[in-house]
C-alpha positions in Angstrom: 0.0 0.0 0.0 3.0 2.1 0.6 3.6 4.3 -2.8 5.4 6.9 -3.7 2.6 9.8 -4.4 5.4 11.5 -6.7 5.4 9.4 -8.6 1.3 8.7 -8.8 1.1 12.3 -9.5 3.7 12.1 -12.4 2.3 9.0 -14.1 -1.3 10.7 -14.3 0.3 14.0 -16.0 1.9 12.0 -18.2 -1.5 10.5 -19.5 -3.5 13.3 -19.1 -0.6 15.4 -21.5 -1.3 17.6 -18.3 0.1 21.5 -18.8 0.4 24.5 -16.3 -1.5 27.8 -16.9 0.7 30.3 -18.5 2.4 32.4 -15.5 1.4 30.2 -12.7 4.9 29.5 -11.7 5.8 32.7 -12.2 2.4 34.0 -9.8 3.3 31.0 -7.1 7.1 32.2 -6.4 5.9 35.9 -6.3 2.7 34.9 -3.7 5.7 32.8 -1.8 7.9 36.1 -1.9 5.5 37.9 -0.5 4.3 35.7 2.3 7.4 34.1 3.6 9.1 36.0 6.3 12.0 38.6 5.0 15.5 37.6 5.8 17.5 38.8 8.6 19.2 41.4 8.8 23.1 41.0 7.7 26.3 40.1 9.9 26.8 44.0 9.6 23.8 44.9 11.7 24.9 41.6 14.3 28.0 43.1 14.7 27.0 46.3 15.1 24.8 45.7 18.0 27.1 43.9 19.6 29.6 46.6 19.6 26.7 48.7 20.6 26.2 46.8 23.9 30.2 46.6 24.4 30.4 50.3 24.2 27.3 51.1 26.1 28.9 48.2 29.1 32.6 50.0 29.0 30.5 53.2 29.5 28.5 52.1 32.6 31.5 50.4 33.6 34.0 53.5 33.6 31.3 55.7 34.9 30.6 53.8 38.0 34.2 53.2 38.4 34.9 56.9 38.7 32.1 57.4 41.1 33.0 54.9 43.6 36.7 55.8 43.8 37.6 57.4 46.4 40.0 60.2 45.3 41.8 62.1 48.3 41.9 65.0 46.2 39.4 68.0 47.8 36.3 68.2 45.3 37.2 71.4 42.9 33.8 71.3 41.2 32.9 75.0 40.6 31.0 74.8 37.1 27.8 72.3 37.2 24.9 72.2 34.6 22.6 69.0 36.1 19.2 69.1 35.0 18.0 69.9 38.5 20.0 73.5 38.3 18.6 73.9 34.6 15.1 73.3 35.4 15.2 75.4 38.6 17.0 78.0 36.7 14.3 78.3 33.9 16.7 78.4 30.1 20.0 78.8 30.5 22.9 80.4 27.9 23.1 76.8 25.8 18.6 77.3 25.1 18.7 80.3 23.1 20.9 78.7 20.2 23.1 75.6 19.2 25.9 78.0 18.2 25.4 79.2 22.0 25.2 76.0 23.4 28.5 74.4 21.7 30.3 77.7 23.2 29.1 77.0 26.3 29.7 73.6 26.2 33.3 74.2 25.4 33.8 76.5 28.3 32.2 74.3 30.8 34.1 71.0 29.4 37.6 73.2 29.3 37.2 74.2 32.7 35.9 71.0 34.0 39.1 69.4 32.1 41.1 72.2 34.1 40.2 71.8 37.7 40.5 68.0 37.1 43.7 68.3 36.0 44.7 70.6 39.5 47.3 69.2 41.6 46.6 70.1 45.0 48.7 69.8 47.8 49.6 70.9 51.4 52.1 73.4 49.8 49.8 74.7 47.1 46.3 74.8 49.2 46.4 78.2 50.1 46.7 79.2 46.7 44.1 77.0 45.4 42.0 78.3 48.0 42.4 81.7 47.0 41.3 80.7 43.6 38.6 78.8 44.3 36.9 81.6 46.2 37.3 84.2 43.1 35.7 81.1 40.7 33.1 80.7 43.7 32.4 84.8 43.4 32.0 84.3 38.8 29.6 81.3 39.7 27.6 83.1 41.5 27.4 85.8 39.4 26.4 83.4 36.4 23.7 82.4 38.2 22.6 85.9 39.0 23.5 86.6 35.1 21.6 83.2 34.1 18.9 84.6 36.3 18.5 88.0 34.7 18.1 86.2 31.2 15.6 84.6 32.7 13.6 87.3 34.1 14.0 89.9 31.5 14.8 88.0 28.3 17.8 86.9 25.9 19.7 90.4 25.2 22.9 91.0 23.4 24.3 92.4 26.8 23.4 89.4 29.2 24.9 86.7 26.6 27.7 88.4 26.4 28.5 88.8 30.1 27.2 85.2 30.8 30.1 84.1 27.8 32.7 86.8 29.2 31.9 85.2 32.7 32.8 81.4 31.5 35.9 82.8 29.9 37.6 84.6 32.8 37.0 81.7 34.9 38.7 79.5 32.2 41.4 82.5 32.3 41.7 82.1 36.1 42.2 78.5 35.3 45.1 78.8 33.4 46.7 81.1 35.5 46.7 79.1 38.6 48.1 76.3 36.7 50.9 78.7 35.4 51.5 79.7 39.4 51.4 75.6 40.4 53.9 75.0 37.5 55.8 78.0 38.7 56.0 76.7 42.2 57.0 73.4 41.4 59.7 74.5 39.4 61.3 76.9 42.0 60.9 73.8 44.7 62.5 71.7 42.1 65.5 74.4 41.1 65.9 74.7 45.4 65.8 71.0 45.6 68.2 70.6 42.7 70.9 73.5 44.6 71.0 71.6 47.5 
């Protein structure tokens, strides 16, 4: 009882001198296109969102690193822009424009780059102190700056302070590294007499 239907089915075309419609093969792979499910995506993409993850791990990785260290150094942090002091703050210098808010961003990231870069020690601390206090006083009066843009409205006047502002602190920046490099050198030229 066991029979190959193939080969039923081929035995009774050949008798019957059966014969396809014209295009049906051509109709059945196009409704077989259509209907099977597309295929997946290259290696490319794969790879892609593995190095996605990777990236996106070394990131969450580095950035809780660097918040559980415990780094002796005295926390310098003088410029901040959370989302808690934006919001409370209303817009801020980087809202009005992009051009405004790359030129803050590169003042904020130069002078975070600056403090972190501060050696401070029991020699220098009075120094850095001093410093600290006149980038204390230009913080404040940002946010009294970043307040009046606020209250009365983007002028030519209060972007311009708020950008003068961000650029003297970076100024005072650089010049307290000069005077730490200064120092050091002087201790090394009295170390090296002796």
């Amino acid at each position: 009882m066991a029979q190959d239907l193939r080969k039923l089915f081929e035995e009774q075309r050949k008798k019957e001198n059966y014969q396809m419609k014209k295009g049906h093969e051509d109709r059945f792979f196009e409704k077989l296109e259509n209907e099977m499910p597309k295929k997946a995506g290259s290696n490319a993409h794969f790879w892609l969102k593995i190095a996605a993850s990777l990236v996106i791990l070394v990131g969450l990785a580095s950035y809780f690193y660097i918040n559980t260290t415990d780094n002796s150094t005295p926390k310098t942090s003088i410029v901040s822009t959370t989302d808690d002091e934006k919001s409370e703050e209303g817009i801020s210098l980087g809202d009005l424009s992009p051009d405004l808010k790359k030129v803050e961003n590169y003042y904020v990231a130069n002078i975070n780059i600056a403090l972190a870069g501060l050696e401070v020690s029991d020699e220098n601390k009075d120094i850095v102190d001093s410093y600290m206090e006149q980038l204390a006083e230009l913080n404040k009066e940002y946010k009294k700056l970043n307040k009046e843009l606020n209250e009365i409205g983007p002028n030519d006047q209060t972007i311009e302070a708020l950008i003068q502002n961000l650029q003297l602190r970076l100024q005072l920046l650089k010049k307290l590294k000069e005077k730490l490099n200064q120092l050091k050198l002087s201790k090394n030229e009295q170390t090296a007499i002796i």
